[in-house]
Each structure stands twice: as structure tokens, then as C-alpha cells.
N, C-alpha and C positions, 0 to 999 in steps of 0.2 A: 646554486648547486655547483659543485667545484668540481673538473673531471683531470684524468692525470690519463699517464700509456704506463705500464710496466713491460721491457722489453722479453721477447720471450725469445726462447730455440727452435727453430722447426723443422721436422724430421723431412728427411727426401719426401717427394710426390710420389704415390705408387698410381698403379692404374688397374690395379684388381680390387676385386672384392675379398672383404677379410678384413684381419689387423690393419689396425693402424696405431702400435703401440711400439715403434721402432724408441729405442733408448734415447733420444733427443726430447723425445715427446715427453716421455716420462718424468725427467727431469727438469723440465719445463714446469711442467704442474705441482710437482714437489715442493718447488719455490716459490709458488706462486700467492697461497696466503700469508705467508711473511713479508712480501712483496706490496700485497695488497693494504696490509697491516701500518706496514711503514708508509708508504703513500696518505695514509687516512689522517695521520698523524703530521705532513709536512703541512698538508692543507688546513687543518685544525691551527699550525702555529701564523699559516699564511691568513686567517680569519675567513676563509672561505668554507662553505656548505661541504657536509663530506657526503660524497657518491661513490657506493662502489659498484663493478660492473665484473663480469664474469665472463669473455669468449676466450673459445681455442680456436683459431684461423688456421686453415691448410696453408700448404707451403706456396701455395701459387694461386690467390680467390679468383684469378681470373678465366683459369684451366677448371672447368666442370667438372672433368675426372680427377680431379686434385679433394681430397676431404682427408680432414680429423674429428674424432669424437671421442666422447668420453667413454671410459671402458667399462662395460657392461659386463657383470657376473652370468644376470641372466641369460645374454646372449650366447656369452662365451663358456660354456660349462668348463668344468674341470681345470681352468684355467686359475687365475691366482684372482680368490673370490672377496676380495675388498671391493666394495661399493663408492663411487665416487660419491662424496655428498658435500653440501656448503651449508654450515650451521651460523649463521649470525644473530649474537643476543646485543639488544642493545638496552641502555637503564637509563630514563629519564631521574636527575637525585629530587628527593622532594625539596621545597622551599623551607625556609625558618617563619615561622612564624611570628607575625606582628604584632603590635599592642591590640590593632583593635580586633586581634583573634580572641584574646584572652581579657577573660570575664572570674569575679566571683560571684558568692550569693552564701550570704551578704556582701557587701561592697561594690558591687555593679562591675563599671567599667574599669580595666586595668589602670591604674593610677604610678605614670612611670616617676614623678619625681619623689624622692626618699623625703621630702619637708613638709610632703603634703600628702600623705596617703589614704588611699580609702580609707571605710572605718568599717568594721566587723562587730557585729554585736553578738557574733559566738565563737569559743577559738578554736573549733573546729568546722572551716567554712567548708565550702566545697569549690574546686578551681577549676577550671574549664579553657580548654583551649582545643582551636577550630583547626585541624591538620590538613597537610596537601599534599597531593603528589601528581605529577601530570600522569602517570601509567596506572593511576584512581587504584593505587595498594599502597595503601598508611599505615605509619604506625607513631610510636613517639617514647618521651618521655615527660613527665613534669618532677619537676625537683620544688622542695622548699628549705631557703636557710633563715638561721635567726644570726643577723648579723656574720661574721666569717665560720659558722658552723651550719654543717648540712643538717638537717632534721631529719631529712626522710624525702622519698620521692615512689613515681609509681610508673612501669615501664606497660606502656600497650602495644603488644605484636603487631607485624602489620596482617590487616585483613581487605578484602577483597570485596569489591559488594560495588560493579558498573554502575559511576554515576550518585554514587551517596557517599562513599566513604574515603573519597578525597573530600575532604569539607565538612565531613564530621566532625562532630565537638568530641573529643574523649576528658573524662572530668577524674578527680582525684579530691577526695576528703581527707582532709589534714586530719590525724589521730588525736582523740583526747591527751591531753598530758602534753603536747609540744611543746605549746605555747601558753603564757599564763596572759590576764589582763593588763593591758598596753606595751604588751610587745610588740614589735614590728614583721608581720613575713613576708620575707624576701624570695619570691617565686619565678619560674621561668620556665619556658618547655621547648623542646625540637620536636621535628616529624624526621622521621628514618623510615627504611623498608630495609629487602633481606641485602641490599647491596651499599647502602647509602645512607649516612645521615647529614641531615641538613645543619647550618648552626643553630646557636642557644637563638633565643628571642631576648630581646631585651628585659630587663629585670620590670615584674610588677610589686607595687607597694603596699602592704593591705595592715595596719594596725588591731588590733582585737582591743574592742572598748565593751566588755561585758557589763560595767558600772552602771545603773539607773540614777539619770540626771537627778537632781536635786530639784523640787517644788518649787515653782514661779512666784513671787508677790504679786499683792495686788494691790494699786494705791487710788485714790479718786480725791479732787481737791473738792469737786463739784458731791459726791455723795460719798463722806467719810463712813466711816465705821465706827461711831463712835457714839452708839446707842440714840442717837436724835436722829428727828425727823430734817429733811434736807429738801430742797426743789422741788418738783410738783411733776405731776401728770402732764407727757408733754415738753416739757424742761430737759433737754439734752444736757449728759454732766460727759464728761471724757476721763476715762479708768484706762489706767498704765501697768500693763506686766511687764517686770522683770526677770531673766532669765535665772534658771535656778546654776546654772555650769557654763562657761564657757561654749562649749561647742552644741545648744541647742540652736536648732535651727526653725523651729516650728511651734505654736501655742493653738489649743481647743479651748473653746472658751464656751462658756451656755450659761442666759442667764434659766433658771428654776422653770421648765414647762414650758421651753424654750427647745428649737431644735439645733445642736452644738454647732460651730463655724470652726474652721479650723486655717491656718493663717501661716505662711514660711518669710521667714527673716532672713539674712544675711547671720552667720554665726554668733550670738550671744547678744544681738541688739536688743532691745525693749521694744514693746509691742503697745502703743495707744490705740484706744478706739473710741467710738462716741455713740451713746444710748442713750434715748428718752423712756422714761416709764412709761407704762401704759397703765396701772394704777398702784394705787397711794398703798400704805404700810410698809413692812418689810420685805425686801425681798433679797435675793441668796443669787451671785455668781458664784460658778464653780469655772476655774482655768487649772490645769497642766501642762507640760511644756514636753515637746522632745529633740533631742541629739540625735547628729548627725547619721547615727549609728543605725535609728529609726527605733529607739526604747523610749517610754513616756515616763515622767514621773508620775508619783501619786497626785489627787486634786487637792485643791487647793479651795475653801467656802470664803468667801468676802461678804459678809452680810450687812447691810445698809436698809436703812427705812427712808421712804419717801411722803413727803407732806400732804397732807390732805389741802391745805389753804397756799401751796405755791412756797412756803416759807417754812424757817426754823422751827424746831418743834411742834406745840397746840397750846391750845387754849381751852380752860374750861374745862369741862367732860372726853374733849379729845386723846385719845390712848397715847402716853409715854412708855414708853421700854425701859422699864426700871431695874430689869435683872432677867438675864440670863445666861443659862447653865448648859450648853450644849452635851457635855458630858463627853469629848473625844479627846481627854489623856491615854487611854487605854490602861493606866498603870498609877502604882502611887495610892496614896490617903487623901488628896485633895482636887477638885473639881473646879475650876476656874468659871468666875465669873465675865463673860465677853461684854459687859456692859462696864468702860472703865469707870474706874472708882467702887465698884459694887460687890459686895461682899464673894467671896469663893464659899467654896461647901466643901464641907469633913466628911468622908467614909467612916459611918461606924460600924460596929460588930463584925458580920457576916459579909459587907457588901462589898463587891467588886466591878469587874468590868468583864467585857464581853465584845469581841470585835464585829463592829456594822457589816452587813450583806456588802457585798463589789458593788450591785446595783445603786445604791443607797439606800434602798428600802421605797417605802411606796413615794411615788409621787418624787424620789432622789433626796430626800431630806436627809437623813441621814450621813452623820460626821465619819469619822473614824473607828468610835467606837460608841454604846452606851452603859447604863449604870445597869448593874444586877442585882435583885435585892432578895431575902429570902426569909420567912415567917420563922423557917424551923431555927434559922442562927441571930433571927433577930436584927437583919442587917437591917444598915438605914442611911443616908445622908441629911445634914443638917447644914445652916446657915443659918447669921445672926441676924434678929429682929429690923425692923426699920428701914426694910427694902419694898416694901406696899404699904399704903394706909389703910386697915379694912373698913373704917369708917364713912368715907369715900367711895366714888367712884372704882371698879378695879378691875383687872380682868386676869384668867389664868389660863392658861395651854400648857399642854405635855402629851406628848404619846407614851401608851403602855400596852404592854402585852404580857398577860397573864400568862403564868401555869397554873394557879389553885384556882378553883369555882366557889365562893361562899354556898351555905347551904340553907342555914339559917339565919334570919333575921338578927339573929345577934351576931354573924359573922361578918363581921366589918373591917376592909382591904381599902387603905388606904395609900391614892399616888399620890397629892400634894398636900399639903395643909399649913397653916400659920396658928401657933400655937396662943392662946392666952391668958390670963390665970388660971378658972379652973376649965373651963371650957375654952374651944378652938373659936379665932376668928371665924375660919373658914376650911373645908375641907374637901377634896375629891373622891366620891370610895365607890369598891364596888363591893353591893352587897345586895342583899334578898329584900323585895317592900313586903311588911306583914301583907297589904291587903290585896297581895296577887293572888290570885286564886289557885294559883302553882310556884310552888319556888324558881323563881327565875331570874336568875343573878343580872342585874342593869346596874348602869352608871348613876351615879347622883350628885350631887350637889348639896353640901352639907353646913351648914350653920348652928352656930350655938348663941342665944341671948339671954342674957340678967342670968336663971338656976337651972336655965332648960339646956341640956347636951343631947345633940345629935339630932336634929331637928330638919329633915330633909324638905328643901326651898324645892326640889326640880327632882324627876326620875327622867333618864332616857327612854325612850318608846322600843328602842330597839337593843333586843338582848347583847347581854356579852357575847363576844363570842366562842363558843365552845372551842374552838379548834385554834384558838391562842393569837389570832391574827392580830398586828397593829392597828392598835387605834388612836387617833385624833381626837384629842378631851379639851373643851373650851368650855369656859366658867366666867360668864361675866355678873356686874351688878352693877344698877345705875341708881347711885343714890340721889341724883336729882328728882327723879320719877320713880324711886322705889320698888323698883323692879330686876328680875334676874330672868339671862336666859342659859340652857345646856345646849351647846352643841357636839355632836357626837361624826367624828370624820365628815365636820362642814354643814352636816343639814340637820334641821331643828325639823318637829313636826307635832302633828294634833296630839289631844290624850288618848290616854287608853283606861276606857271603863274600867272600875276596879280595882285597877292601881295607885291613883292619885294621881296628883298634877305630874305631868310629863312636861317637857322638852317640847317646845311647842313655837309656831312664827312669832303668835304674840307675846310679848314679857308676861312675864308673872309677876302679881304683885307680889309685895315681901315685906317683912316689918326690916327695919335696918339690921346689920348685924353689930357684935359688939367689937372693939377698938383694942383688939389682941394685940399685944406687943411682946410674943414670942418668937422664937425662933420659927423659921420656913423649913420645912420638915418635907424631903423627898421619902417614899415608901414607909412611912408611919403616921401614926396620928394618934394624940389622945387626950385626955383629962387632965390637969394641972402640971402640965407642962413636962410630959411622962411619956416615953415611946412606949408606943403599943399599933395594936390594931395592924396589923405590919401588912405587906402585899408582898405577894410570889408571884417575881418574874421580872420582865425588864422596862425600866423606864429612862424615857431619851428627850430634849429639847424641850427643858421647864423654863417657859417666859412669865414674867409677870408685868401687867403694864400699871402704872396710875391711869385710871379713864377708862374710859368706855371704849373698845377694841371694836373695828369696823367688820363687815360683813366678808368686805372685801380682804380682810387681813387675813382672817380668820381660814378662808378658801386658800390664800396663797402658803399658809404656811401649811395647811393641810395637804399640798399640792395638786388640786383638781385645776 
């Protein structure tokens, strides 16, 4: 605390009672806060604490009867009625604000260097910065430029609030339209009140990256994609994502029935891991990737089978993956075969596509998109012959889901079939058994041999179902042992009185079928080699294997 003397005038001693406002005195006080004014000010350049202090001394402190005071209206009526009074304001300025005041959202923390700045994944974020002021009344501004042009900015009054609102955050959302994707904004804010502003704060950095990364790869040297069977139960293989963009910084990954892991990188490196099966057939990774930004791309299916005996492929009656049609072009006349080498499929008539649930559908199987096919326009997809044997061993899957109900026994919905002169190899349909005792549309399993067409091996126990839900359709037949089974979403079960052979644990026997060398026929089926019999509605992931398909296959692609 710095103290000074400003020199004063002082009037004679009197020894009565009364005035004490002789003309010395007067003009004493007149001067005296200019006086006081400049003193505050030499002390300030001197770096010492400024004190001011306020007496009038009589002309002699040491004579009792000796006083001066200040001159009272009240006292003195009538007299010259100015009120002595001493007003001192004083204003703490608020501070500037620092980096780590200021935040966005998106882009977290201020990002002060301009080669490395946050990342926005909307261009209208919201900016936020934390104000101060020691006499706790703030107020401010934040500004945004794009490069040497101002954009816009937002001024907050200062407000009053003991205790909170020095160190309040005041925030500002950047207007649609400022800023387009991967510009730069250039931001910054002061705190002021009604007498003072503080300076700017240093500039923060924040890019706007709205873009949605581009899809991961997925590679395995240990379990390719490349319709065989690979390593075993057990058998750890190690699978590499690669990033889909530069600036991902993170991959999810889940194999099928699996719960997802999610994994941050350093920006745009690749991601290995390492997974043993825990059982044999095919099974489906799905990975997506996200940027910095915090957007995901879309998933990504890698689907790989694994060996029942430790080793490549099978032997014997063991199920090969000869063809399949996932159906997730979304678009187009043609249907890719994911089994390389293996024939694709043609859209005809009517049929199209139809984009997959977000979820995937039940159990997450579900691609992109599936097939849609339709009675009234006759749609259908096809593919050429010589992609199953039906002589042999064989096995079939697809999921479908109706909109039409057959009604009568002659109304025959057919989801897969292999065509062959005049009757079919093989066929999937849904239709009515004459010997229900009620019309009640079920799945079956359909066969033709030597003059006989449509000759049903297997009914499902369990109805269609009325209300259109996905279903699991699996069609095997063991021509070693002469037998076939249906399963229907994974489980097989006893008969049902009345209707014939159902779907059942044990195989059913069967006479062989005949050695069709027709085209494979999605949503039709029929007699010398003739689309007909057509099915409303949608059908998605048509496998067909050589051999006899596991139990366990059957469950995983089902996804229970």
C-alpha cells in the first residue's frame, strides 16, 4: 500500500463555536480531489499499491480548541446547501480468455495450431468460451472468420450473477450457410463489462469434415473369402482392416452373434486382430470404420467358412459352398455371385430390389439390400445350370418373406428351384398340403422324378407365417443314405397327423431325385424349363452347397 501527503491551506484557529469555513479552508477542499487524483497516478507509474485517504486537520492539532470540519447543510440551514460527499468507483477490466477456456462440440478442445485442427462433423457447431472478470460482471464477444473474412459473431452483455458468472461459459452456434465442408473456422472471443474490454484470445481451429468415411476392407490370409472351407475349430487365423479415408481413427468389428469391439488407431493405420472359431461352416464378420470427425461408415460383410476336419475344403458328403447370391447390389439387372468363379444371376420381368432394415434383419444377416419379386409382373431371377449336382448330395438356404398366402393346393410359391427338362430337380415352395384338414399354407420341399411333377419329400410343421416375418429355409438331401431333411428358422421337428411327412429330427427317406440341368431359378418354378409358379415378396441369401450342410451351419447362418 503506497501512501503520499497532498499539501493543504489552513484557515486561522478560531475558539468559538460555529463556522469553521473561513475562505482558506474552502479552497483547500476544492483542490483537494484533483490533488488526490494525481497522487494515485504518480504512485501507479512508481509500481506501488494506491491508497487514498481523506482528513481536514485544524490549524494547530495540538490546541483542543483548535477544529475543522466538513460543512454540513444539515447543521447549517439556510446556508449554501451542497453536501460534502467522496464518490470513488473503481473497475477491475476482465481478463482475455485462454485456449483452454474455449471448447467446441463437435471438436472438443480449442485446437490453436491452423495445420492441425479439430474436426467438426457439422458446419454448424456450437463454440463456447468460459469468461471472467474479478468484480464477477461479464460479458463478451466471440467472432468467426473463414480465412481473412469475418463470418459472423455474437456479443453477450455483461450480466451479474455473485459467484457464477465470472466463469461462465457463454456459447454461440455458427449459422447454417457460413461454412460449407472442409473449410476452416477461425474463432476467437474476449470478455468486456460496461467499462472494459479485455484482449482477443488466441485464434481456435476447427475444420468442418460433414463427409462419411468410406467402408474398411477386410483381408484374412488364414480364412480367405473365397467360398472354401479353411482351418478348424480352434485354429486362430489373423484378419486386417484397412481404412476406408485417411483420417479414420477407429474400427467396430463383430464377428455374426458376437458382441461388437470397437478399437482407435492412430489416423488411417490398419487394424489386425486374431480369432479362433468356435465352430465349423460359414461364418460372416461385419467391420466399419470412423474419422476423426466421430462419423462411421457403412458395414462392411467378409464371409469365410471354416473346416469341419482342421483342413481345406471336405471330403465326401461334407458341404462345399458352390454358389452364393447375397443379393446387396441394390440396383441394376444383375446379382453377383460371391462364390468366385460362380455364375451371377439376371433380374427378369418385374423384379427388383429393396433396401435391408439398419439392424440387418434377424439374427444381423442381412446385406445391403434384398431381391423383390412379384406374381402379378412375373418377376424372377435366374442363373445358369451346373452350379449344384442334384444327383448327389446337396443342400439349399434362403430366406423369404411373403406378402401372398397360397390358398389352394394348386397354388404353388415358389423361392428356389433348379430347373430340368420337363420337371424340376428340386424345389422350395409355399403352398397348401391337400391332406390338411384346413388350408394352411407351410413350407415344403419339392422334387420331381422319371413323369411324376411336384411331388412333395418334406412339409414344415410349422405354418407360414401370416404376418410376413423372415424366414430361414434349409433343404438338404443325402444321397448316400437316401434321405432329406426341412428346416425351418434352424429347427426341424416331429409330424403332424394328417398332413404327411413333415420336417422332422430324423431324415426322411426319399427315392433319389432326377439330374436337372437347368437353370437355378430365384422366385419361380416350373415344368420344362418355363417360369411359373412365381412367389410375392422378398427373398435374400441363396446358398447352395455340394454335400450334406451341418447342423451347425445351418444354426449360424440362420443366426441363433
Amino acid at each position: 500500500m503506497g501512501c503520499g501527503r497532498v499539501d493543504l491551506v489552513h484557515a486561522a484557529p478560531g475558539h468559538h463555536r460555529g463556522r469553521g469555513d473561513q475562505p482558506g479552508t474552502a479552497r483547500a477542499l476544492r483542490g483537494l480531489p484533483g490533488r488526490l487524483h494525481e497522487l494515485g497516478h504518480r504512485l501507479d507509474r512508481l509500481g506501488l499499491g494506491i491508497g487514498y485517504g481523506l482528513r481536514v486537520a485544524a490549524a494547530d492539532e495540538s490546541d483542543p480548541d483548535s477544529w475543522t470540519k466538513f460543512y454540513s447543510a444539515d447543521e447549517y440551514s439556510g446556508a449554501d446547501e451542497r453536501e460534502p460527499r467522496l464518490i470513488i468507483t473503481y473497475n477491475d477490466p476482465p481478463s482475455a480468455p485462454g485456449a483452454a477456456d474455449l471448447s467446441s462440440d463437435p471438436g472438443g478442445a480449442c485446437a490453436t495450431d491452423s495445420s492441425a485442427p479439430a474436426l467438426s462433423s457439422t458446419a454448424t457447431p456450437n463454440l463456447t468460451a468460459v469468461l471472467r472478470d474479478p468484480d464477477n460482471r461479464v460479458g463478451g464477444t466471440i467472432e468467426w472468420w473463414d480465412g481473412q473474412t469475418r463470418k459472423g459473431g455474437r456479443d453477450f452483455a455483461p450480466i451479474t450473477n455473485s459467484g457464477v458468472s465470472s466463469g461462465l461459459p457463454f456459447s454461440a452456434t455458427v449459422p447454417s450457410g457460413a461454412f460449407t465442408d472442409g473449410r476452416t473456422i477461425a474463432w476467437r472471443a474476449r470478455s468486456s463489462d460496461e467499462n472494459a474490454t479485455s484482449d482477443w484470445s488466441g485464434w481456435c481451429y476447427l475444420k468442418v469434415a460433414t463427409a462419411t468415411p468410406q467402408p474398411p476392407t477386410v483381408s484374412s490370409a488364414d480364412y480367405p473369402d473365397d467360398g472354401q472351407a479353411h482351418g478348424g475349430v480352434g485354429r486362430p487365423g489373423d484378419f486386417t482392416f484397412t481404412a476406408g479415408s485417411p483420417n479414420v481413427v477407429a474400427y467396430e468389428y463383430t464377428f455374426v452373434g458376437q458382441a461388437p469391439v470397437t478399437a482407435s488407431v492412430a489416423p488411417g493405420d490398419p487394424l489386425t486382430i486374431t480369432w479362433a472359431p468356435t465352430s465349423v461352416g460359414t461364418q460372416t464378420l461385419e467391420v466399419r470404420n470412423r474419422n476423426v470427425a466421430g462419423r462411421w461408415s457403412s458395414r462392411v460383410s467378409y464371409r469365410f467358412s471354416v473346416a469341419a476336419d482342421g483342413g481345406t475344403g471336405g471330403g465326401g458328403d461334407e458341404a462345399t459352398l458352390s454358389s452364393y447370391w447375397p443379393f446387396d447390389e441394390g440396383s441394376g439387372s444383375s446379382a453377383a455371385n460371391a462364390v468366385p468363379g460362380g455364375p451371377s444371376m439376371t433380374l427378369r420381368s418385374g423384379a427388383t430390389w429393396q433396401p435391408s432394415p439398419e439392424d440387418g434383419g434377424p439374427g444381423g444377416w442381412m446385406g445391403s439390400s434384398n431381391l423383390v419379386v412379384d406374381a402379378q409382373s412375373g418377376g424372377y431371377a435366374d442363373a445358369p445350370g451346373g452350379v449344384v449336382s442334384t444327383d448327389g448330395s446337396f443342400s439349399v438356404m434362403a430366406w423369404a418373406r411373403q406378402t401372398v398366402l397360397p390358398q389352394t393346393p394348386d397354388d404353388r410359391m415358389t423361392v428356389v428351384s433348379r430347373f430340368g427338362g420337363a420337371t424340376s430337380g428340386f424345389s422350395i415352395e409355399e403352398r397348401v398340403s391337400p391332406d390338411d384338414p384346413f388350408p394352411i399354407p407351410r413350407w415344403a420341399l419339392v422334387r420331381s422324378g422319371g413323369a411324376a411333377d411336384g411331388q412333395v419329400l418334406i412339409w414344415s410343421d410349422d405354418p407360414v407365417s401370416q404376418w410376413g416375418d423372415w424366414t430361414h429355409i434349409t433343404a438338404v438331401y443325402d444321397a448316400a443314405n437316401h434321405t432329406a431333411r426341412l428346416y425351418v428358422n434352424g429347427q426341424c421337428s416331429e409330424a403332424i397327423p394328417g398332413v404327411g411327412t413333415v420336417a422332422g429330427c430324423a431324415p426322411v427317406p426319399v427315392s433319389d431325385p432326377i439330374d436337372a440341368d437347368g437353370p437355378i431359378t430365384v422366385g419361380s418354378g416350373g415344368p420344362d424349363s418355363a417360369p411359373g409358379r412365381y412367389f410375392s415378396g422378398d427373398i435374400d441369401e441363396v446358398r447352395l452347397y455340394d454335400g450334406v450342410v451341418s447342423e451347425t451351419e445351418i444354426a449360424q447362418r440362420q443366426g441363433s
